[in-house]
C-alpha positions as CSV (number, residue, x, y, z in Angstrom):
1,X,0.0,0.0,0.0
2,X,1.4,3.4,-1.1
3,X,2.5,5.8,1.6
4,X,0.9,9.3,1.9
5,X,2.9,12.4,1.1
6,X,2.3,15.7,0.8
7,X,3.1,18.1,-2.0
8,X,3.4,21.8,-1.8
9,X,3.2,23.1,-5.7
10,X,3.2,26.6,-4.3
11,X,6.2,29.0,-4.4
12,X,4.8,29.9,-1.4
13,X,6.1,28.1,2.2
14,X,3.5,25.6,3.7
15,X,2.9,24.7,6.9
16,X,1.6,20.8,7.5
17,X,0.0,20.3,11.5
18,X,-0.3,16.7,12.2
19,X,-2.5,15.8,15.1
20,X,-2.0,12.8,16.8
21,X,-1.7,11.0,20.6
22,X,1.2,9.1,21.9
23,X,-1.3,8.1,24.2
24,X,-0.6,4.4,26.2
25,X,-2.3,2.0,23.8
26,X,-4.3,4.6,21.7
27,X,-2.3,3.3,18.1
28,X,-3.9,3.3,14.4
29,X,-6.0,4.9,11.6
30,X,-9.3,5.3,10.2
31,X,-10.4,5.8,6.8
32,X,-14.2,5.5,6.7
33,X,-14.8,6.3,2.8
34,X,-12.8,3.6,2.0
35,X,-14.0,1.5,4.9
36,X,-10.2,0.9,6.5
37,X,-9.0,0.6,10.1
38,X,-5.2,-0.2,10.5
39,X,-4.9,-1.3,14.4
40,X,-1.9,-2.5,15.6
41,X,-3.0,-6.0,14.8
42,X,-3.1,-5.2,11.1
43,X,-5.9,-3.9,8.8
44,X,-9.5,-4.5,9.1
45,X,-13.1,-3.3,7.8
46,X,-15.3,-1.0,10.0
47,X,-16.7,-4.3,11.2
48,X,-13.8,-6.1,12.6
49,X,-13.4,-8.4,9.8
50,X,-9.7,-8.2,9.2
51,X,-8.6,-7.6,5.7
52,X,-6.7,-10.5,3.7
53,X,-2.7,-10.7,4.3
54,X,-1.2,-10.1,1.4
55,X,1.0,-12.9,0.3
């Protein structure tokens, strides 16, 4: 799976704020129009069902 990045394609200088927890056990993502959760135990549907491992 590609990695995000982030282009600026100004000539202007941006400014990129990432929010984020280094919280005790709070770890992983959610992308809900594409109906993705990465948790530490690997990527899974909004349901739980896990994704298949790629081989």
């Amino acid at each position: 799976m590609p990695a995000h990045h982030f282009q600026n394609r100004s000539t202007r200088d941006a400014v990129l704020l990432e929010v984020g927890t280094n919280a005790e056990g709070v770890d992983g993502a959610e992308y809900p129009d594409i109906d993705l959760r990465h948790r530490p135990e690997g990527y899974v549907h909004r349901d739980g069902t896990p994704y298949p491992v790629p081989r």
